[in-house]
LUMGU-765811 format. One record per residue (C-alpha): residue number from 1; x, y, z. Coordinates in steps of 0.05 Angstrom, whole numbers. Last residue first. Example, Ala and Ser with C-alpha at 12.3 -4.5 7.8 and 13.67 -1.06 7.14 Angstrom:
% LUMGU-765811
SITE    n       X       Y       Z
SITE    2     273     -21     143
SITE    1     246     -90     156
% end
This chain:
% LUMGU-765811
SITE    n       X       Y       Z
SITE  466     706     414     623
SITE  465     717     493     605
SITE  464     681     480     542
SITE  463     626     463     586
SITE  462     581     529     559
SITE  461     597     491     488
SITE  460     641     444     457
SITE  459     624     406     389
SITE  458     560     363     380
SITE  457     539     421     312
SITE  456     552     367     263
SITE  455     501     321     281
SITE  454     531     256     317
SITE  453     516     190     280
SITE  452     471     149     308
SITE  451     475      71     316
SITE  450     556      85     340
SITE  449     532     138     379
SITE  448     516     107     437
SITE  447     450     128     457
SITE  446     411      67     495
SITE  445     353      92     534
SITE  444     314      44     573
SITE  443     368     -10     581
SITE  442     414      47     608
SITE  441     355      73     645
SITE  440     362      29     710
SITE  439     433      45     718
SITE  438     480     -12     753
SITE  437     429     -54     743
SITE  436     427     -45     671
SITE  435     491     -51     666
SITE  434     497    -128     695
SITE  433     558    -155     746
SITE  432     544    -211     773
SITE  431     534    -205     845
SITE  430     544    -273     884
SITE  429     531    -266     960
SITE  428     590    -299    1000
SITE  427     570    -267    1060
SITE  426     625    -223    1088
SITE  425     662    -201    1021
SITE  424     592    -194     980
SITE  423     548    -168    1029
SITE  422     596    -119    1072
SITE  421     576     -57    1045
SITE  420     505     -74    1036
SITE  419     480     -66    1111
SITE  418     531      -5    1127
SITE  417     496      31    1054
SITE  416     524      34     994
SITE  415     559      90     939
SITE  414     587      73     865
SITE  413     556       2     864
SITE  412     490      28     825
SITE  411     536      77     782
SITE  410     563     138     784
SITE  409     517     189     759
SITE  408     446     150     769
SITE  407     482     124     830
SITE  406     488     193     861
SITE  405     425     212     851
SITE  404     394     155     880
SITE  403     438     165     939
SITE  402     417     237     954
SITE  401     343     210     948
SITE  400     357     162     995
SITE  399     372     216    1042
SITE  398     318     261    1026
SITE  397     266     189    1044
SITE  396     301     178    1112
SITE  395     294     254    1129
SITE  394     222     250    1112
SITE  393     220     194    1157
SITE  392     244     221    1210
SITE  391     181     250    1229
SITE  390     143     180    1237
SITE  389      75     191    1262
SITE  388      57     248    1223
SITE  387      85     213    1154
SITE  386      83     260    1094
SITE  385      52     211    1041
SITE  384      96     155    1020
SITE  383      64     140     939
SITE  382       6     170     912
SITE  381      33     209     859
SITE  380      82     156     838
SITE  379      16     112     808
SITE  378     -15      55     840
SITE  377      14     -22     835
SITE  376      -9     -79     865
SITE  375      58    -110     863
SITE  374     124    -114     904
SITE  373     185    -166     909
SITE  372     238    -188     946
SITE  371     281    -250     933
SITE  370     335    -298     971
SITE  369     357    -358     944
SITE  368     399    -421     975
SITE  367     370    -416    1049
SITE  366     391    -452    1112
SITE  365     344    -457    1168
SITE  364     359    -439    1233
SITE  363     296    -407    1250
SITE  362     301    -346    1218
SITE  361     237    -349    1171
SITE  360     195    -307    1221
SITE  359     258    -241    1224
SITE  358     244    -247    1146
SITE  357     180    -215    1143
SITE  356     193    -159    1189
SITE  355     254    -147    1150
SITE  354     213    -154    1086
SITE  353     166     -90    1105
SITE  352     234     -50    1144
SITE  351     264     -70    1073
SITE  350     208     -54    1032
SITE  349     199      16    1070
SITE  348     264      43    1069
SITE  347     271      27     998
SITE  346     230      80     991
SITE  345     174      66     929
SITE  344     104      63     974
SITE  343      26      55     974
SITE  342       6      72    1042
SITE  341     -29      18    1086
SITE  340      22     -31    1063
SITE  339      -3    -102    1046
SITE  338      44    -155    1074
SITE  337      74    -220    1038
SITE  336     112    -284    1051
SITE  335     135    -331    1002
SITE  334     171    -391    1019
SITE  333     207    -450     970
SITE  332     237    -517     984
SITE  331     299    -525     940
SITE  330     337    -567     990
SITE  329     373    -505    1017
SITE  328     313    -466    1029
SITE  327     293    -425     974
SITE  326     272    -357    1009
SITE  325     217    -310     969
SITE  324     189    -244    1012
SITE  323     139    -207     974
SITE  322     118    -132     988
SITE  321      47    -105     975
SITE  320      23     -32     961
SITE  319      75     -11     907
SITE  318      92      63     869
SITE  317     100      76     803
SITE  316     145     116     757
SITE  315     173      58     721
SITE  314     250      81     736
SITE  313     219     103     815
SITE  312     201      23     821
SITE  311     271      -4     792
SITE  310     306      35     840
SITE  309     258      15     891
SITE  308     262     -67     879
SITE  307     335     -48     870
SITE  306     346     -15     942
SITE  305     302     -76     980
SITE  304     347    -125     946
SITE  303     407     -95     979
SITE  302     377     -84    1042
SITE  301     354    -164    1045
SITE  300     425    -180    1026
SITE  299     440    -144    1088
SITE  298     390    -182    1130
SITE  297     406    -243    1118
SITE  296     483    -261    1129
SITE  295     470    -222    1213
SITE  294     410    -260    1210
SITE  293     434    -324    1209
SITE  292     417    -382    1148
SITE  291     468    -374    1091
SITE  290     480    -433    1029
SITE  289     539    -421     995
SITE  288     547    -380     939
SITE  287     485    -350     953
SITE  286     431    -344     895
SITE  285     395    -272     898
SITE  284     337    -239     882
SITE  283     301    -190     853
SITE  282     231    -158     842
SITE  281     181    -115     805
SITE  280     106    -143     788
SITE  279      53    -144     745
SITE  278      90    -112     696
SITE  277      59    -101     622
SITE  276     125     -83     589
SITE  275     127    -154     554
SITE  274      98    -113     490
SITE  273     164     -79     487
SITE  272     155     -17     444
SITE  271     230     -11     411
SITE  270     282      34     447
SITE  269     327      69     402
SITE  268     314     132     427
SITE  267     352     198     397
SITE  266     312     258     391
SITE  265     378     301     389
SITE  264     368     328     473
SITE  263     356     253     485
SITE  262     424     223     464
SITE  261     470     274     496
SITE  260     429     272     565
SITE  259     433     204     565
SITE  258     503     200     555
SITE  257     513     248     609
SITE  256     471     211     656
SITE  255     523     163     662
SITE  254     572     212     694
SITE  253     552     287     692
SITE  252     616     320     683
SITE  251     655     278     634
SITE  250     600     243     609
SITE  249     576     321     584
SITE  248     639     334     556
SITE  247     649     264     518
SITE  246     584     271     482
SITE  245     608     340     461
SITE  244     556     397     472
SITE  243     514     442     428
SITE  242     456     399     434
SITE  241     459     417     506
SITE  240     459     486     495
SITE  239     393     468     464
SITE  238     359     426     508
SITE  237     355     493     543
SITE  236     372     516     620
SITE  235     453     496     616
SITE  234     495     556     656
SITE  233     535     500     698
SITE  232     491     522     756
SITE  231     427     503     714
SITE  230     453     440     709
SITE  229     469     423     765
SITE  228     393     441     789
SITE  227     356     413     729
SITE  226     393     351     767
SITE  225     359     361     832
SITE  224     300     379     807
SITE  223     284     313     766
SITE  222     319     305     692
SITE  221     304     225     687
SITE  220     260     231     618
SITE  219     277     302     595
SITE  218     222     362     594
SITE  217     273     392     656
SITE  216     316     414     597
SITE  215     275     468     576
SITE  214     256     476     510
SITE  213     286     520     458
SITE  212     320     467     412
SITE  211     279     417     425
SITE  210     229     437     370
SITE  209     287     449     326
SITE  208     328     382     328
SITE  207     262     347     316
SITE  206     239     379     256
SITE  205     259     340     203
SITE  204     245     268     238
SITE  203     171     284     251
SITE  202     139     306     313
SITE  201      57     299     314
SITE  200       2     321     364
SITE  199     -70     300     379
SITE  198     -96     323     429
SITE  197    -159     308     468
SITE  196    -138     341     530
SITE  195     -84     360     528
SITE  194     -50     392     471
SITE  193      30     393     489
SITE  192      26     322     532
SITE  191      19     270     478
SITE  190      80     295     438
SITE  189     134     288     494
SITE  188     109     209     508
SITE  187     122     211     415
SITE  186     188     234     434
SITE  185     215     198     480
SITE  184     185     130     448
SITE  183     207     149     378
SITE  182     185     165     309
SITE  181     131     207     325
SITE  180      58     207     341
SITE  179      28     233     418
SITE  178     -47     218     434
SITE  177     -84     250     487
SITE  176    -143     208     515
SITE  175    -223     216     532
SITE  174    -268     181     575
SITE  173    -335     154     565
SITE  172    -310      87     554
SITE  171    -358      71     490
SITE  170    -359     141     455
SITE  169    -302     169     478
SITE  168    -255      99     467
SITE  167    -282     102     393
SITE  166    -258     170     380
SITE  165    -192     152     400
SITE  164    -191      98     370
SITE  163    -211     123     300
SITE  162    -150     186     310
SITE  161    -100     136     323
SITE  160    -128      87     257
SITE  159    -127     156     230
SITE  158     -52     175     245
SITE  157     -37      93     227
SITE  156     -52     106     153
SITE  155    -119      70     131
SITE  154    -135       0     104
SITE  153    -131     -31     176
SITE  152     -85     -85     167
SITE  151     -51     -61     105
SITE  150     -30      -1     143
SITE  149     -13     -37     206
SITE  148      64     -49     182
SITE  147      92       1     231
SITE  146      40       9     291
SITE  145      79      11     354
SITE  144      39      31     412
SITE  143      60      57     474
SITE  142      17      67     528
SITE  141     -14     111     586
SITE  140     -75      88     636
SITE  139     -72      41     685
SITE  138      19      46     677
SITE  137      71      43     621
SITE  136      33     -17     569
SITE  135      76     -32     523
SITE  134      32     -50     464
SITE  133      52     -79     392
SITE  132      -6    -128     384
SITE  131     -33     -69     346
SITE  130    -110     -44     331
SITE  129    -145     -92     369
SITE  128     -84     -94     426
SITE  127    -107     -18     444
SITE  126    -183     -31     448
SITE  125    -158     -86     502
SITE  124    -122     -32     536
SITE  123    -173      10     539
SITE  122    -218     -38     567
SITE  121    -166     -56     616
SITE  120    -166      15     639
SITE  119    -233      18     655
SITE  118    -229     -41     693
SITE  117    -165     -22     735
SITE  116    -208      51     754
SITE  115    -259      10     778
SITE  114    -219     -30     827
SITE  113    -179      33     838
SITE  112    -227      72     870
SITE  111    -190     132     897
SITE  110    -222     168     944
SITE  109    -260     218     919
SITE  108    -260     303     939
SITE  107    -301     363     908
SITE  106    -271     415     894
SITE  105    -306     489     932
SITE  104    -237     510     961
SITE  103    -192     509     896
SITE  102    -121     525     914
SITE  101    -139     524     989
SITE  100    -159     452     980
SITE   99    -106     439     939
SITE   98     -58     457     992
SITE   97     -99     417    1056
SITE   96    -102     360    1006
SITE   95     -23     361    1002
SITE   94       1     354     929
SITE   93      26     290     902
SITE   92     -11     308     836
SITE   91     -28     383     822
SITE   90     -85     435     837
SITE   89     -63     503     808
SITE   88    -137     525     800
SITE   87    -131     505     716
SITE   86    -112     440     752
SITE   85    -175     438     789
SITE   84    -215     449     721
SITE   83    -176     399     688
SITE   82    -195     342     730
SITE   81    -151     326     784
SITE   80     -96     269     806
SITE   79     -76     236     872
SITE   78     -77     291     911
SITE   77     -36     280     977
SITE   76     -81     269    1044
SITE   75     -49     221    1101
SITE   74     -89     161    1109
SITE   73    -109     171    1037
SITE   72    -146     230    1006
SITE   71    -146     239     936
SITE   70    -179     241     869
SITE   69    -202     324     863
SITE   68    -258     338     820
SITE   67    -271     412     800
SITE   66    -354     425     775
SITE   65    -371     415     714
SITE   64    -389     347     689
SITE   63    -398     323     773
SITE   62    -472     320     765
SITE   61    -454     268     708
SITE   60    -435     222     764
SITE   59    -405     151     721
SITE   58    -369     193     671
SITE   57    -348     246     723
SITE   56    -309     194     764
SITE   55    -282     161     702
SITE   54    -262     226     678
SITE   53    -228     232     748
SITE   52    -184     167     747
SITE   51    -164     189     688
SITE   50    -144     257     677
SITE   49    -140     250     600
SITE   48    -118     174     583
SITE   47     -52     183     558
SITE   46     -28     143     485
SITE   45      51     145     457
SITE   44      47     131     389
SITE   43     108     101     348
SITE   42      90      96     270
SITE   41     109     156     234
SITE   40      95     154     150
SITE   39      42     183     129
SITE   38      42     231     181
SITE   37     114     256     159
SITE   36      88     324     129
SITE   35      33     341     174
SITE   34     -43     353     174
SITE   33     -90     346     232
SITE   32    -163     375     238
SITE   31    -195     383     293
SITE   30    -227     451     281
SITE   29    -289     417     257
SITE   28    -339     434     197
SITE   27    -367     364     182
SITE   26    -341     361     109
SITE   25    -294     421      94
SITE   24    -263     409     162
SITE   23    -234     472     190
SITE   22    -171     514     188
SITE   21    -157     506     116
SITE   20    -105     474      70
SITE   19    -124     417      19
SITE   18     -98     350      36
SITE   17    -172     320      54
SITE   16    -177     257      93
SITE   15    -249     242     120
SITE   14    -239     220     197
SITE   13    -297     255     213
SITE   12    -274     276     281
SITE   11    -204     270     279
SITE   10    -203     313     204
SITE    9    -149     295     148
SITE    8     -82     303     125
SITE    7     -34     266     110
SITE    6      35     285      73
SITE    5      80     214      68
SITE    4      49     193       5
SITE    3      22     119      18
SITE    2      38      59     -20
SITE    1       0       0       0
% end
């Protein structure tokens, strides 16, 4: 099926027409989508629009207009809000008391995430119907690959994008924001500049230029912290980084140099990984030789506990159950597991959870394997509320942040803890060495240059001086 790579046509008719003009010729709407490459891109990033509280207002119609606030918890943090709050300043992980204050007459929901998982499985099910390529990100985002789908659905995949989303309105009742480009960091980019109900498009050509001038905070694993260092190094644009040797910024940012060199061109080679539907994060560990006091125990237990939350703040998502695994030494196998009260992604947490786990299995036993886990997932938002009881733990949860930081520049083994330090020479723990623990985004974004060639202008720039 050869298709020109110009498309245009109208999301709400779905009638192509390349001829210019602000509004449908045929049912008169302003949604109309035209672009040079749209023929041709394939990777879609899709967002439900405020999702748990379209569902809210789809099932209480009374609520259509007025400001809806998901929140609550044992502590209060905002989980998410409809547009209206937001347009009030209301944002996610912020403290009910705030939003409150931002936008006094909201009404407030506790989450209801049985429903909210149902609605999302429908979506993702409409998803799979029109790709088996889906990687699903959280209840209700995606990546879809649709190269080769052409043939399939006798259309272009912009309007098999632009049919879904239509169709999802009118039998879901919700709405989503749809982001097409070549990549997975760009097309997750895309879906966020029209919300809601957008529809937005970044080809090849022009992906150098609509970086150019945006901050750098827009890139994956850029939290405040980093935007931070860089800003004291006089870098506040994607493109002064663009203007910056690969070798510079590794130089003075560590790991997350190469990252930053890759993503400020567009460059993602990541594919959409269908197998990206987690129920569940975890790790273990085979001993060398078989271990069975607490002293051996508990700091492999630490360790374990600080990937499972590495790999948990990568996927942006937070856990309410921890899983204790122990193989005994003739291959007899025990799980034990304990709802939190408070979704959570500390490390601090899953190892005081799988501490008080573990402290029931020390009996003498000798164990082969040890593994932590966590499932029922919610989203980051909602994770370790501002503990009253505890007041060190916001102290706890700075410091680990310190150390994430620090192993996202140096490495996962460049900085550990008194229970992990003597692991592997005390204990006979065997730790293979594997990069993508050592940084959980190097298997996310790969950007070595030798599958993209450097544009011309990667020469020195405000690091010069590196």
């Amino acid at each position: 099926m050869s298709i020109s790579p110009f498309l245009r046509f109208c999301r709400d008719c779905l009638v192509r027409d390349d001829r210019a003009g602000a509004r449908c010729r045929t049912c008169g709407s302003p949604r109309v989508v035209g672009h040079d490459e749209l023929a041709e891109l394939a990777i879609a990033h899709i967002d439900c629009d405020a999702f748990y509280a379209a569902v809210e207002k789809r099932d209480r119609p009374e609520l259509r207009h007025q400001p809806v606030i998901i929140g609550g918890g044992h502590r209060g943090v905002v989980a998410t809000a409809c547009y209206i709050a937001r347009i009030r300043g209301v944002r996610s992980a912020m403290p009910m008391f705030k939003a409150l204050e931002l936008c006094p007459g909201a009404v407030v929901l506790r989450p209801d995430m049985a429903k909210y998982a149902e609605v999302g499985r429908a979506v993702r099910d409409m998803m799979l119907a029109i790709t088996p390529l889906v990687e699903p990100l959280s209840i209700d985002e995606a990546f879809l690959d649709l190269s080769g789908t052409e043939r399939l659905h006798g259309q272009p995949s912009a309007m098999t994008l632009a049919r879904f989303a239509r169709d999802v309105e009118a039998e879901l009742g919700i709405s989503v924001s749809i982001g097409l480009s070549h990549n997975k960091f760009l097309a997750k980019i895309a879906s966020d500049l029209e919300k809601p109900r957008g529809f937005s498009v970044i080809g090849h050509a022009e992906t150098l230029a609509f970086l150019r001038d945006r901050p750098i905070s827009m890139i994956w694993g850029v939290g405040e912290a980093m935007d931070r260092s860089l800003r004291q190094d006089g870098l506040t644009t994607v493109g002064q980084l663009q203007a910056i040797a690969e070798a510079d910024l590794m130089k003075r940012y560590g790991r997350m140099g190469q990252r930053l060199f890759g993503l400020s061109r567009g460059i993602d080679i990541r594919t959409v990984d269908p197998r990206g539907d987690m129920k569940s994060i975890s790790a273990e560990t085979t001993f060398n030789h078989d271990l069975s006091k607490r002293e051996q125990l508990v700091p492999v237990l630490r360790s374990l506990s600080e990937k499972v939350a590495r790999r948990l703040k990568a996927t942006e998502l937070s856990a309410s159950t921890i899983t204790l695994k122990m193989k005994t030494a003739d291959f007899r196998i025990r799980t034990r597991s304990r709802k939190l009260h408070d979704p959570t992604r500390l490390a601090d947490r899953i190892f005081e959870t799988g501490l008080a786990l573990i402290e029931k299995e020390i009996d003498g036993t000798r164990f082969r394997l040890v593994g932590v886990g966590c499932a029922d997932f919610s989203p980051a938002a909602l994770a370790d509320p501002n503990d009253l009881v505890d007041p060190g733990a916001a102290k706890r949860a700075k410091a680990e942040a310190a150390l994430d930081r620090l192993r996202d520049r140096f490495g996962q083994g460049s900085i550990e803890t008194g229970y992990t330090f003597r692991q592997a020479a005390d204990f006979g723990v065997s730790r293979p060495a594997r990069p993508h623990e050592n940084n959980p985004a190097s298997r996310e974004y790969q950007t070595g240059s030798r599958e993209h060639p450097r544009p011309s202008d990667a020469g020195s720039g405000p690091l010069k001086r590196l």
